[in-house]
Biopython code that builds the backbone (N, CA, C, O; Angstrom):
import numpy as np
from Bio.PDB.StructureBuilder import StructureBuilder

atoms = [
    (1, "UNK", "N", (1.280, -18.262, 7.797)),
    (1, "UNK", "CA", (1.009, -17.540, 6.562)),
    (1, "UNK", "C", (-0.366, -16.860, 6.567)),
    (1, "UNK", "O", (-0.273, -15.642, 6.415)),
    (2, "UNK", "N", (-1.535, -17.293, 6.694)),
    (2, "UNK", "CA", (-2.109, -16.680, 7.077)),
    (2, "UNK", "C", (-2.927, -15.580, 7.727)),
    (2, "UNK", "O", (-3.912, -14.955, 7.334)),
    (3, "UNK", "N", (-2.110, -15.530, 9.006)),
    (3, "UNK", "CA", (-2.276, -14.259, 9.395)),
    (3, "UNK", "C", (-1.429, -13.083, 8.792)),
    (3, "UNK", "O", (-1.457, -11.912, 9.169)),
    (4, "UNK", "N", (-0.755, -13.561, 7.892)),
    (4, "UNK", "CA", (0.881, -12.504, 7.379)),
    (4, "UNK", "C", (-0.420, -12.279, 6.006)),
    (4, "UNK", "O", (-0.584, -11.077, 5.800)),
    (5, "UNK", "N", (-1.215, -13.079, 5.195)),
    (5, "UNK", "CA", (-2.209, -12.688, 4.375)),
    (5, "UNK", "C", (-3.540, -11.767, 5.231)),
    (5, "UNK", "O", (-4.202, -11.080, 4.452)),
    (6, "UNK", "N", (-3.894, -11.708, 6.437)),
    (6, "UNK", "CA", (-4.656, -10.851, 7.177)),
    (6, "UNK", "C", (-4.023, -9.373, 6.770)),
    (6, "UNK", "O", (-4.516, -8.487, 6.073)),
    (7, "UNK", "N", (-2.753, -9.431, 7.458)),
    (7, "UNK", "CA", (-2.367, -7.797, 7.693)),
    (7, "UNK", "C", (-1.612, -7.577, 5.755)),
    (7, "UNK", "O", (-1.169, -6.488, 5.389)),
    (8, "UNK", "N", (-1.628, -8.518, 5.049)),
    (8, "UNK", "CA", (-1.340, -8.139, 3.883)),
    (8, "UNK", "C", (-2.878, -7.797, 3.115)),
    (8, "UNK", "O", (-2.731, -7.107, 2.107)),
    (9, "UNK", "N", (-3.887, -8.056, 3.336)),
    (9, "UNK", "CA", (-5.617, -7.928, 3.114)),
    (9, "UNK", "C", (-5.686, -6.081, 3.451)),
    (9, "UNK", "O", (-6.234, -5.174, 2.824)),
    (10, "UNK", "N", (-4.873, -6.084, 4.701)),
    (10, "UNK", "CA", (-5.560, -4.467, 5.183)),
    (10, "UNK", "C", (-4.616, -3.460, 4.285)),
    (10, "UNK", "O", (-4.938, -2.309, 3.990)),
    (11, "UNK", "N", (-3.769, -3.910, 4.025)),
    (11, "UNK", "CA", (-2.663, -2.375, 3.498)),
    (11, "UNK", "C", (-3.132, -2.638, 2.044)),
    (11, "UNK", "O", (-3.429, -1.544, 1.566)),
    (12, "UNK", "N", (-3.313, -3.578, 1.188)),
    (12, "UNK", "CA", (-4.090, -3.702, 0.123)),
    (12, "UNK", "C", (-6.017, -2.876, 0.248)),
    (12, "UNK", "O", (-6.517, -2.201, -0.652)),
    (13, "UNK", "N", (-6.377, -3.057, 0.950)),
    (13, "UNK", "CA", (-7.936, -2.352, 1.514)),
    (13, "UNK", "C", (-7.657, -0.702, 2.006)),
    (13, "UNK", "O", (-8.490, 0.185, 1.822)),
    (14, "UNK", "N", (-6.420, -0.503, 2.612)),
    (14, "UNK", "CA", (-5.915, 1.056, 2.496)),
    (14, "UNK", "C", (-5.607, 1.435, 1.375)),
    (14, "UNK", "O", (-6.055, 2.460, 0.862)),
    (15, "UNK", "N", (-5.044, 0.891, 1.003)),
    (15, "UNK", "CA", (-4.229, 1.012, -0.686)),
    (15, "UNK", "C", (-5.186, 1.404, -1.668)),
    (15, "UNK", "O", (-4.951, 1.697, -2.840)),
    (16, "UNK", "N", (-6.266, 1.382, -1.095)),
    (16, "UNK", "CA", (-7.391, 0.766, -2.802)),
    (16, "UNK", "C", (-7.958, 2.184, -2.498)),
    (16, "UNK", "O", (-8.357, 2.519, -3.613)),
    (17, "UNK", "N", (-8.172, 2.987, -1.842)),
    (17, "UNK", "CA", (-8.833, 4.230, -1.942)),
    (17, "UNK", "C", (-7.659, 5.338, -2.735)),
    (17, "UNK", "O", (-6.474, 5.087, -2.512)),
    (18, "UNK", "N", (-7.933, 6.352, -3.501)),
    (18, "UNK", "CA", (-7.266, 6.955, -3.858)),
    (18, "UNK", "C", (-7.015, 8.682, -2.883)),
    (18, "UNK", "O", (-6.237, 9.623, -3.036)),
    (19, "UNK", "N", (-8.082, 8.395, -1.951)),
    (19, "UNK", "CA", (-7.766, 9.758, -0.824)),
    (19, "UNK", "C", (-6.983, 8.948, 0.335)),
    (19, "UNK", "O", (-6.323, 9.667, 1.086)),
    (20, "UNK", "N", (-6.965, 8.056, 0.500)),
    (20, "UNK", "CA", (-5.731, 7.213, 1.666)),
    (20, "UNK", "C", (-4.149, 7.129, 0.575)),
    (20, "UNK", "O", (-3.034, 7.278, 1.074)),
    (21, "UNK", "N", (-4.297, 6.953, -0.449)),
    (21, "UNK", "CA", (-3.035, 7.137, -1.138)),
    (21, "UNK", "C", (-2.736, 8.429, -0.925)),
    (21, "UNK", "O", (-1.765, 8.728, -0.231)),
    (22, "UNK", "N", (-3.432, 9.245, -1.424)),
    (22, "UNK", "CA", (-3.280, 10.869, -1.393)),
    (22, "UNK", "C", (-2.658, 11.171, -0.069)),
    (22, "UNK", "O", (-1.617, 11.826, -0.105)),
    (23, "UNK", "N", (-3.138, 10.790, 1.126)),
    (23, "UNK", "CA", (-2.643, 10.943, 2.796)),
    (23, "UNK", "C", (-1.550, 10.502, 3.043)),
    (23, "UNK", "O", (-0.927, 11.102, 3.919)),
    (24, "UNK", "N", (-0.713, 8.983, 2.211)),
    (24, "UNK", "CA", (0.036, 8.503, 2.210)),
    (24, "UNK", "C", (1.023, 8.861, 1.710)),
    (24, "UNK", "O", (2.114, 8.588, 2.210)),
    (25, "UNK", "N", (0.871, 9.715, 0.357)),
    (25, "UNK", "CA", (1.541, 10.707, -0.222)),
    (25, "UNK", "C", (2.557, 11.682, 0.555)),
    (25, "UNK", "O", (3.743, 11.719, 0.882)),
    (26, "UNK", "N", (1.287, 12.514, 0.664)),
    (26, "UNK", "CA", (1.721, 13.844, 1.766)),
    (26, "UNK", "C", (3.006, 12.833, 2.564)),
    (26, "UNK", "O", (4.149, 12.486, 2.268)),
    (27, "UNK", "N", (2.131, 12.634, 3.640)),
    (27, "UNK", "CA", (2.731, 11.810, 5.068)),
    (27, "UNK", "C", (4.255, 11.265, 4.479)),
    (27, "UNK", "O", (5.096, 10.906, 5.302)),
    (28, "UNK", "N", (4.546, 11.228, 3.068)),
    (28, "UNK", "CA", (5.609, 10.698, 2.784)),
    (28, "UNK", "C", (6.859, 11.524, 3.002)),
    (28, "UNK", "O", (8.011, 11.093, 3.040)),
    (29, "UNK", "N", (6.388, 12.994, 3.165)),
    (29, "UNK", "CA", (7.234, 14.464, 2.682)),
    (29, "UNK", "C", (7.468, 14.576, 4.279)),
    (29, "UNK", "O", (8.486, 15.131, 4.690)),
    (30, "UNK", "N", (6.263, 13.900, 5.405)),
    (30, "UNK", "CA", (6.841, 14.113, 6.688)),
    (30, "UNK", "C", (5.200, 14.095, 7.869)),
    (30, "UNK", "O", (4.036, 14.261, 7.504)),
    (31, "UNK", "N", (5.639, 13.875, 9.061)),
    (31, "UNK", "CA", (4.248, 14.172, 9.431)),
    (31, "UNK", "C", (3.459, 15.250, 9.390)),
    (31, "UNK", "O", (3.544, 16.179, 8.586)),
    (32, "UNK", "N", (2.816, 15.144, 10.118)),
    (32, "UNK", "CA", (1.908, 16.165, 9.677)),
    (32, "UNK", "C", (-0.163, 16.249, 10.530)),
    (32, "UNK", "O", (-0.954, 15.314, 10.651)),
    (33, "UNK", "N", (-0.281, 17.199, 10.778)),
    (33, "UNK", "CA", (-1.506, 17.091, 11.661)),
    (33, "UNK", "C", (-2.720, 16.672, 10.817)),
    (33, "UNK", "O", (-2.624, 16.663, 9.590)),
    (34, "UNK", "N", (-3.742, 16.361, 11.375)),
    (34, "UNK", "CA", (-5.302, 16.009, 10.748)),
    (34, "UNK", "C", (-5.765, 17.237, 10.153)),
    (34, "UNK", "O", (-6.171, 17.405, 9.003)),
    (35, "UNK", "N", (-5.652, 18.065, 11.080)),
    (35, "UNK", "CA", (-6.446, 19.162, 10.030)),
    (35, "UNK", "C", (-5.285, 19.365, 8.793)),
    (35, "UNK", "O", (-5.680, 19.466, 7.632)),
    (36, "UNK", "N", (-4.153, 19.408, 9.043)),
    (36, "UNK", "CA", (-3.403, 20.056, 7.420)),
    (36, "UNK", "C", (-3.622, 18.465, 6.960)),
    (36, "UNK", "O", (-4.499, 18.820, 6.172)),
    (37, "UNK", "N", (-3.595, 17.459, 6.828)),
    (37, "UNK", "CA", (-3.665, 16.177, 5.765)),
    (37, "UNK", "C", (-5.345, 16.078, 5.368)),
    (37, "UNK", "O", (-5.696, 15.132, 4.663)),
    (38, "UNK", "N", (-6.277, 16.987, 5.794)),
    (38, "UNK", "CA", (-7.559, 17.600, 5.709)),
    (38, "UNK", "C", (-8.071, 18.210, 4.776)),
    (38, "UNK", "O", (-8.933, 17.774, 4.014)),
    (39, "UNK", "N", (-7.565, 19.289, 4.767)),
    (39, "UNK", "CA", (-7.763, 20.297, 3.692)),
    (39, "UNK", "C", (-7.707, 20.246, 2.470)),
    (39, "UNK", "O", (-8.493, 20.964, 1.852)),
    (40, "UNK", "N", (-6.802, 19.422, 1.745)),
    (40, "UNK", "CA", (-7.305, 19.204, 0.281)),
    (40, "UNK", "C", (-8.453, 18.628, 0.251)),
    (40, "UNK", "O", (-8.989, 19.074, -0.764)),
    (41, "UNK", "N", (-9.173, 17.888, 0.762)),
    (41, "UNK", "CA", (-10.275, 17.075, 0.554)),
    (41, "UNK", "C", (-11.593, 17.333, 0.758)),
    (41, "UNK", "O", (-12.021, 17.709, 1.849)),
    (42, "UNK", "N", (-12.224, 17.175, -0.136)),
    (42, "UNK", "CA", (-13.707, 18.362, -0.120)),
    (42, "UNK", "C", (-14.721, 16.890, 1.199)),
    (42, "UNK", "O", (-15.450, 15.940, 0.915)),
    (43, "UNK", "N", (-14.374, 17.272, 2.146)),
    (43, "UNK", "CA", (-15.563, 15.953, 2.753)),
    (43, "UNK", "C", (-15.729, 16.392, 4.337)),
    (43, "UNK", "O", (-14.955, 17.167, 4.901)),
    (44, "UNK", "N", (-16.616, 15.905, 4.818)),
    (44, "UNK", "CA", (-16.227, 16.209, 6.490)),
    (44, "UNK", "C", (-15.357, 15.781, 7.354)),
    (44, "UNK", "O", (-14.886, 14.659, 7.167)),
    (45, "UNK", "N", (-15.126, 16.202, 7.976)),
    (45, "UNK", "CA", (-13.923, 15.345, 9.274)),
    (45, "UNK", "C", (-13.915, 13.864, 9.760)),
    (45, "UNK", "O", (-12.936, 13.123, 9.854)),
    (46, "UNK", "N", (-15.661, 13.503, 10.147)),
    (46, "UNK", "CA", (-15.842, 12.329, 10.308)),
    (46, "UNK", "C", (-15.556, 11.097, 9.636)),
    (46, "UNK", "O", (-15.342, 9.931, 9.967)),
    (47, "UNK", "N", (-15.655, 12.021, 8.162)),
    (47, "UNK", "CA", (-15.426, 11.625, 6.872)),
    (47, "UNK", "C", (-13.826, 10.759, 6.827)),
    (47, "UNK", "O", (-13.525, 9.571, 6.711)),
    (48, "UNK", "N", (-13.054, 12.000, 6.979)),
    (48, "UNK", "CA", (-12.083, 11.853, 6.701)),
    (48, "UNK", "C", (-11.139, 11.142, 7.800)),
    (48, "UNK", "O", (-10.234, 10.364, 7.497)),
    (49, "UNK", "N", (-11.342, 11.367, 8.597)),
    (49, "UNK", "CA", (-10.931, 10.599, 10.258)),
    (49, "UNK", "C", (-10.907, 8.984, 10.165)),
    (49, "UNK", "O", (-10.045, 8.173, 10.502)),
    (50, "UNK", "N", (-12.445, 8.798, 9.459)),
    (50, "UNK", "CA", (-12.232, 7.004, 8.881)),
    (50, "UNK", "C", (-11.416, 6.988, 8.027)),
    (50, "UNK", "O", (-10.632, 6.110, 8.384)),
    (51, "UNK", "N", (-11.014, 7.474, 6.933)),
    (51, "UNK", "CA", (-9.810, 7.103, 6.208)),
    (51, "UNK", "C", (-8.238, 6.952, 6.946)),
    (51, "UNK", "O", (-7.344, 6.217, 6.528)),
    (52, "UNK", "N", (-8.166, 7.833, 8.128)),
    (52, "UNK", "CA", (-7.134, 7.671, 8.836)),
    (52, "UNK", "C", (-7.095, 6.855, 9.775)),
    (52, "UNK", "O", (-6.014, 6.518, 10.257)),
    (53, "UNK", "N", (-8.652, 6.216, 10.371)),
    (53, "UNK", "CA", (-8.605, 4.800, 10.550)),
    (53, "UNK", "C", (-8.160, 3.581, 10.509)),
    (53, "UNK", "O", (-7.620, 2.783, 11.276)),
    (54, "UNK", "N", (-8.773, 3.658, 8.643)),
    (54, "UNK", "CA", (-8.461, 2.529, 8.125)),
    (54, "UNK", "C", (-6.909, 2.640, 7.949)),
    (54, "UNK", "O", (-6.127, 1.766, 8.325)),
    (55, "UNK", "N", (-6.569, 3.738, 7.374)),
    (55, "UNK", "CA", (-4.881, 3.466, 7.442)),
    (55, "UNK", "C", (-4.195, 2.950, 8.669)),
    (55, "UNK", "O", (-3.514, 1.938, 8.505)),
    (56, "UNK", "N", (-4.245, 3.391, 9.693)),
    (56, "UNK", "CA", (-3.579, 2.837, 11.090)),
    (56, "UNK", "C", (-4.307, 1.475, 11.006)),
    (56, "UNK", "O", (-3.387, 0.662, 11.097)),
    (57, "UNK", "N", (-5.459, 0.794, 10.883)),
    (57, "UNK", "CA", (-5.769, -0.254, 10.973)),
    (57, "UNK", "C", (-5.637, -0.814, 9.909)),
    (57, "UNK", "O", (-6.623, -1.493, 9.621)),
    (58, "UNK", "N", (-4.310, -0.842, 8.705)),
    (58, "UNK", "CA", (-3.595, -1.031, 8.236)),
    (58, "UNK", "C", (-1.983, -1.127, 8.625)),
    (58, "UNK", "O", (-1.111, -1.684, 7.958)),
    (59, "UNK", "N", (-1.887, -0.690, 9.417)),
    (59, "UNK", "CA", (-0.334, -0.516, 9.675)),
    (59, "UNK", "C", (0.196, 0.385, 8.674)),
    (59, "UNK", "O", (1.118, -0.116, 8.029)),
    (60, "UNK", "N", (-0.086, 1.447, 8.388)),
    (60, "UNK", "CA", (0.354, 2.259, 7.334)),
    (60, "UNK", "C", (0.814, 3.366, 8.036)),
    (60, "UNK", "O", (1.975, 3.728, 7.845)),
    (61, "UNK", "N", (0.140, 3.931, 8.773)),
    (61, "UNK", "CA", (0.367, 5.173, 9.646)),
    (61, "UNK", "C", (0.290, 5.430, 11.348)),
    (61, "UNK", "O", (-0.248, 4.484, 11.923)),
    (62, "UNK", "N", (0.466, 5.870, 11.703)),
    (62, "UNK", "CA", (0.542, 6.024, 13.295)),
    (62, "UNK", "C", (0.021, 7.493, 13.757)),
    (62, "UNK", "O", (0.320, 8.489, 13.098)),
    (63, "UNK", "N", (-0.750, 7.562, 14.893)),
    (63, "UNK", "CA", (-1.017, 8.920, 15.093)),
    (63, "UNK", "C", (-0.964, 8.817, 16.657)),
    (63, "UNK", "O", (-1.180, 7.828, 17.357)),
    (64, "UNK", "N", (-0.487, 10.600, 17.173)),
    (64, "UNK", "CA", (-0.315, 10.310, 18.491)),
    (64, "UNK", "C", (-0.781, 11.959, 18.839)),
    (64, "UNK", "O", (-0.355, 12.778, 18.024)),
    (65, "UNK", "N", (-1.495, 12.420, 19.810)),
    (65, "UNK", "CA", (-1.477, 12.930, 20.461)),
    (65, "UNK", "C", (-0.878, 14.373, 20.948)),
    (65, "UNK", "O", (-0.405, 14.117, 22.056)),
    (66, "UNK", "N", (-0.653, 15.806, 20.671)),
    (66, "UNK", "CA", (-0.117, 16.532, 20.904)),
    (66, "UNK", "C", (-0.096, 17.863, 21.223)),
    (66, "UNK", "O", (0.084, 18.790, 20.433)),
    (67, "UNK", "N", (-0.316, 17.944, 22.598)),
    (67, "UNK", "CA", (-1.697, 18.686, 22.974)),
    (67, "UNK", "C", (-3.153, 18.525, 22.605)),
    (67, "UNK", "O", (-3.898, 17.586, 22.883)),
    (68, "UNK", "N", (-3.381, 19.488, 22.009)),
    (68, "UNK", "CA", (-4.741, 19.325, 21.347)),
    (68, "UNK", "C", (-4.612, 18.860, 19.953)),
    (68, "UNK", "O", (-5.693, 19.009, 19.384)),
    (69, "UNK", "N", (-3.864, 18.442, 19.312)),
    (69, "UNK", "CA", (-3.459, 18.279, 18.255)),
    (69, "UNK", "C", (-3.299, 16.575, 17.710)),
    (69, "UNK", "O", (-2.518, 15.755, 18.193)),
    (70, "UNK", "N", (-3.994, 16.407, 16.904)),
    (70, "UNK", "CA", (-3.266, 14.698, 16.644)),
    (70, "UNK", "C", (-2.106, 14.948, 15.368)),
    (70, "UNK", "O", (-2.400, 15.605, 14.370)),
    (71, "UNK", "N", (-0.660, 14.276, 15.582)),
    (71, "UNK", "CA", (0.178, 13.834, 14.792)),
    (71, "UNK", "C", (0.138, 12.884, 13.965)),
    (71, "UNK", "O", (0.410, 11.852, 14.579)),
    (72, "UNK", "N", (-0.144, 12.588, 12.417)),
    (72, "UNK", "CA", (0.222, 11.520, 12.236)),
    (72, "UNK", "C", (1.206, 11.491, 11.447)),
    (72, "UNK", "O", (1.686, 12.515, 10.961)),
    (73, "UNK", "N", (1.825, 9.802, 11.116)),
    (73, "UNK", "CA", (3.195, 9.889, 10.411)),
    (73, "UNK", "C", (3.083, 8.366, 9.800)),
    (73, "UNK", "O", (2.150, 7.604, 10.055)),
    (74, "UNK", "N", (4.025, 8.106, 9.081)),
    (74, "UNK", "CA", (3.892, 6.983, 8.043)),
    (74, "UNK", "C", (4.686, 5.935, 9.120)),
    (74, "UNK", "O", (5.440, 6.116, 10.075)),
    (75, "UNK", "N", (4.241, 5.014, 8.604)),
    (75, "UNK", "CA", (5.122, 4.015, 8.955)),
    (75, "UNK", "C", (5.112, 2.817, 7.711)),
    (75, "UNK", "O", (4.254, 1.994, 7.394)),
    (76, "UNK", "N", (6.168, 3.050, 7.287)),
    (76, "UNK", "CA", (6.831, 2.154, 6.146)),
    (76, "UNK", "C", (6.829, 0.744, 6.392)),
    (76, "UNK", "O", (6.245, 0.164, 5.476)),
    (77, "UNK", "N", (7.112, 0.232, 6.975)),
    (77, "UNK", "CA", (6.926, -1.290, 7.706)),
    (77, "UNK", "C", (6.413, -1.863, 6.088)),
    (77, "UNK", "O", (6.964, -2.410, 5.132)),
    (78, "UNK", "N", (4.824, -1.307, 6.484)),
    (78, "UNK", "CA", (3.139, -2.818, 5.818)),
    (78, "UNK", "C", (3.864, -2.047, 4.233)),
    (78, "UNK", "O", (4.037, -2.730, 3.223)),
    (79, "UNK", "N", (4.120, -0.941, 4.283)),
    (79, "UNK", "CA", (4.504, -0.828, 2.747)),
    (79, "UNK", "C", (5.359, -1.594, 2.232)),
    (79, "UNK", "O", (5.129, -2.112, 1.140)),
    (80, "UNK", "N", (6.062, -1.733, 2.643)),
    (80, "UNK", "CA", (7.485, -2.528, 2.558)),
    (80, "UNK", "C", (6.919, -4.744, 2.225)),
    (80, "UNK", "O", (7.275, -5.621, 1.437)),
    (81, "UNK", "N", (6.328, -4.682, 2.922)),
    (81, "UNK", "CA", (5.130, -6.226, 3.470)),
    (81, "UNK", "C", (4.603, -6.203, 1.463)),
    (81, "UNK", "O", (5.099, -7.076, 0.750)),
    (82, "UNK", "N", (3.738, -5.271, 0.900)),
    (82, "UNK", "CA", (3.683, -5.226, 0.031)),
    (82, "UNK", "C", (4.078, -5.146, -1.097)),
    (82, "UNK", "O", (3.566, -5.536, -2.146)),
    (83, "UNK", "N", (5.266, -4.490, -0.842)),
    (83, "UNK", "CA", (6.231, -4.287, -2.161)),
    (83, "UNK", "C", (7.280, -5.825, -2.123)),
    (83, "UNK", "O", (8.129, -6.159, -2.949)),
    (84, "UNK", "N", (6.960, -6.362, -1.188)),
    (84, "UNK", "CA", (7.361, -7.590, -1.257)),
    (84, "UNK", "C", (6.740, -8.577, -2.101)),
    (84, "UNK", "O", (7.060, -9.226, -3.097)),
    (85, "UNK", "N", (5.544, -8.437, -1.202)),
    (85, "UNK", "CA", (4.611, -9.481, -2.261)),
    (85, "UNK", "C", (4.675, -9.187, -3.604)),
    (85, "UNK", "O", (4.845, -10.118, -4.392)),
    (86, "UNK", "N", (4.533, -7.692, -4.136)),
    (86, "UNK", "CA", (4.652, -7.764, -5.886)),
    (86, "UNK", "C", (5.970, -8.320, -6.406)),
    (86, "UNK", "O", (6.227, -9.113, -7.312)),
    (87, "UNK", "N", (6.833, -7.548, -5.410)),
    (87, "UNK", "CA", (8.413, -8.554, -6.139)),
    (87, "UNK", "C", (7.991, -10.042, -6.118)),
    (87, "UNK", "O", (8.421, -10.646, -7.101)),
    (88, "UNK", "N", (7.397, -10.660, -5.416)),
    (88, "UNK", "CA", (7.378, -11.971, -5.600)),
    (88, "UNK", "C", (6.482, -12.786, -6.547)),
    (88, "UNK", "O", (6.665, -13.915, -7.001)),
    (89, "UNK", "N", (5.249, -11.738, -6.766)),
    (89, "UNK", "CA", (4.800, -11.911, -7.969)),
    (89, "UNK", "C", (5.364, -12.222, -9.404)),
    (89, "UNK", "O", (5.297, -13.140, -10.221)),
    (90, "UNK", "N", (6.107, -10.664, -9.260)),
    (90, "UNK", "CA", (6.634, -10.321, -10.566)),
    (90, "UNK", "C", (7.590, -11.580, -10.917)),
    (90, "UNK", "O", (7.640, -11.975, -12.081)),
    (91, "UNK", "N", (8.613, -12.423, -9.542)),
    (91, "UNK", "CA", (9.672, -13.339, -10.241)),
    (91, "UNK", "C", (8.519, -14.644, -10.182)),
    (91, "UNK", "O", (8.989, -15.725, -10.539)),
    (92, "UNK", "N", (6.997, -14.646, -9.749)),
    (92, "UNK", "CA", (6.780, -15.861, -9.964)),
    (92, "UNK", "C", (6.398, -15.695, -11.674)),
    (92, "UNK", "O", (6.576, -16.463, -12.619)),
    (93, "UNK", "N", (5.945, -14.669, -11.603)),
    (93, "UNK", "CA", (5.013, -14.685, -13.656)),
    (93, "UNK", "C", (6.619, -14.454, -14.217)),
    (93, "UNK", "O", (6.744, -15.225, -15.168)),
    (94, "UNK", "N", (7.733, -13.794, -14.030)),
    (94, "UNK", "CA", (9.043, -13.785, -14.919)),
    (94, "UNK", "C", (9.168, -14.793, -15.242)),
    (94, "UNK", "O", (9.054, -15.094, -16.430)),
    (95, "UNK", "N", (9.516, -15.897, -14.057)),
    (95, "UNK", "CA", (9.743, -17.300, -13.961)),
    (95, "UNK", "C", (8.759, -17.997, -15.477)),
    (95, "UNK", "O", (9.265, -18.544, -16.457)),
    (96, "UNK", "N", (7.361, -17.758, -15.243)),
    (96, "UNK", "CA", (6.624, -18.454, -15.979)),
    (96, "UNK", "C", (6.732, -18.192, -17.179)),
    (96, "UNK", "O", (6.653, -19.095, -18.011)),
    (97, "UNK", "N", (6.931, -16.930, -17.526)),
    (97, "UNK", "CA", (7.146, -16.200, -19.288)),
    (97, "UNK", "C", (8.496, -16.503, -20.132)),
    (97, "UNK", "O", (8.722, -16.535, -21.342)),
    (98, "UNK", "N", (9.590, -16.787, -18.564)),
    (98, "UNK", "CA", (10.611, -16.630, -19.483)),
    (98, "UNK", "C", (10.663, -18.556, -19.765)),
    (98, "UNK", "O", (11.233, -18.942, -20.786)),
    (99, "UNK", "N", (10.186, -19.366, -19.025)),
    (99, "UNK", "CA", (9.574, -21.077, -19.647)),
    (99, "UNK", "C", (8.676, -21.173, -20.691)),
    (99, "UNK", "O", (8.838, -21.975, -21.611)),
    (100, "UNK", "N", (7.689, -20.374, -20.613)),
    (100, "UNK", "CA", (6.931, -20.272, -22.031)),
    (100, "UNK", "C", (7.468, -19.909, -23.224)),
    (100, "UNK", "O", (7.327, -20.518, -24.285)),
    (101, "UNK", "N", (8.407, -18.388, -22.946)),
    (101, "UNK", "CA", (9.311, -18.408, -23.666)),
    (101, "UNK", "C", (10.368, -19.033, -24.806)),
    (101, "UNK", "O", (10.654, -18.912, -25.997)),
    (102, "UNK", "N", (10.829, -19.944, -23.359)),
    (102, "UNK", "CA", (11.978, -21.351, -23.964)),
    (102, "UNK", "C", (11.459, -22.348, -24.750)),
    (102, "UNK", "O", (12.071, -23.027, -25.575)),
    (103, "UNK", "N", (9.858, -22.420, -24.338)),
    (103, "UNK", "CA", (9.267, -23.310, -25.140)),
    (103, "UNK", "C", (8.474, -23.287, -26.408)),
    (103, "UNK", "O", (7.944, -24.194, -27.050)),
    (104, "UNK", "N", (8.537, -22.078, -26.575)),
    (104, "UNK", "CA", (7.926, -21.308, -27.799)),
    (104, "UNK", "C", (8.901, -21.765, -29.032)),
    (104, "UNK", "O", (8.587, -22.142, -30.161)),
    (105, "UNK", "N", (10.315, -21.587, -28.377)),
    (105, "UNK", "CA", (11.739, -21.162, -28.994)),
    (105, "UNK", "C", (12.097, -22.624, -29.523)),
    (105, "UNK", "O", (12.523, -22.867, -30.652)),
    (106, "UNK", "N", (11.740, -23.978, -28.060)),
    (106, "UNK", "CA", (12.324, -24.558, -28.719)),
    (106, "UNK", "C", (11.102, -25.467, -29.683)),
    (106, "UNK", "O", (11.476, -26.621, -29.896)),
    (107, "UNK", "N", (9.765, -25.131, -30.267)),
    (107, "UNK", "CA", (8.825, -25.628, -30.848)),
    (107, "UNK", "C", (8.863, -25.094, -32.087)),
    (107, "UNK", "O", (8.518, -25.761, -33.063)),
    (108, "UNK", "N", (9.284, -23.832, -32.189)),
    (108, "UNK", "CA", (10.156, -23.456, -33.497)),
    (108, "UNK", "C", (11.549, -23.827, -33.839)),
    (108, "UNK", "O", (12.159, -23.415, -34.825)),
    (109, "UNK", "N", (11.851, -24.374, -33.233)),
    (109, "UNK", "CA", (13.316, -24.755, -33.874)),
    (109, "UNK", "C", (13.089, -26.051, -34.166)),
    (109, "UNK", "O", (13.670, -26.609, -35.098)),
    (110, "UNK", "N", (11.873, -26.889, -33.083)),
    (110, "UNK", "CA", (11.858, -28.259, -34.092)),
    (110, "UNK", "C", (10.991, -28.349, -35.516)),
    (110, "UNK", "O", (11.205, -29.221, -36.359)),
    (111, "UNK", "N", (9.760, -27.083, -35.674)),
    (111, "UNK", "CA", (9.063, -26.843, -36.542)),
    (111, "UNK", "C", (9.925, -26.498, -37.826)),
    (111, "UNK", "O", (9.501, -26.609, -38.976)),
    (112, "UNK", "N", (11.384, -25.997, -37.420)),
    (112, "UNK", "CA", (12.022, -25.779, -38.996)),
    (112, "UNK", "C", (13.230, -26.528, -39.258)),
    (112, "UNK", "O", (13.778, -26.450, -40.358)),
]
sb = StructureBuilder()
sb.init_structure("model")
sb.init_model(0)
sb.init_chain("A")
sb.init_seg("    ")
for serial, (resi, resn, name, xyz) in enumerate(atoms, 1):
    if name == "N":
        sb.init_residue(resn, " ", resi, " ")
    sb.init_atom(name, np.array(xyz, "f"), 0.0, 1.0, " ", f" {name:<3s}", serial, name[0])
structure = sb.get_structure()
């Protein structure tokens, strides 16, 4: 478990910037090169190159090589890793609301 909380730490730490969402976005419609996932963003390259960093050192994205050109592209996987964990959230607090719930219900029914 542990290490499954490591690589769940990094796509949460990609996640948290709103210009790596923005990249994640795009990249969703298809790949796409560094300089075009670039250009909306008012910053330098160096700049922006660490954000595509941290995403691959997330497991979020993949980039390869093409000619002179780098490709990158999504990889759904760590997204998927996450949308897990909130589902499992969500049925652990359901779980808990809908017992608080029952017990609300049945503290009024002995109250009357």
């Amino acid at each position: 478990m542990p290490n499954q909380d490591l690589a769940l730490n990094d796509v949460f730490h990609a996640l948290a910037d709103p210009t790596r969402r923005a990249v994640l976005q795009r990249l969703g419609e298809g790949p796409a090169s560094v300089k075009d996932l670039s250009e909306p963003f008012d910053m330098a390259l160096p700049s922006f190159t660490q954000h595509l960093r941290v995403l691959e050192e997330g497991g979020l994205i993949k980039s390869k090589k093409v000619g002179r050109v780098r490709i990158c592209e999504i990889k759904p996987k760590q997204l998927s890793k996450a949308e897990r964990w909130f589902e499992d959230q969500r049925a652990l607090w359901e779980g808990r609301l809908d017992r608080l719930d029952a017990y609300i219900e049945d503290l009024e029914k002995k109250g009357t």
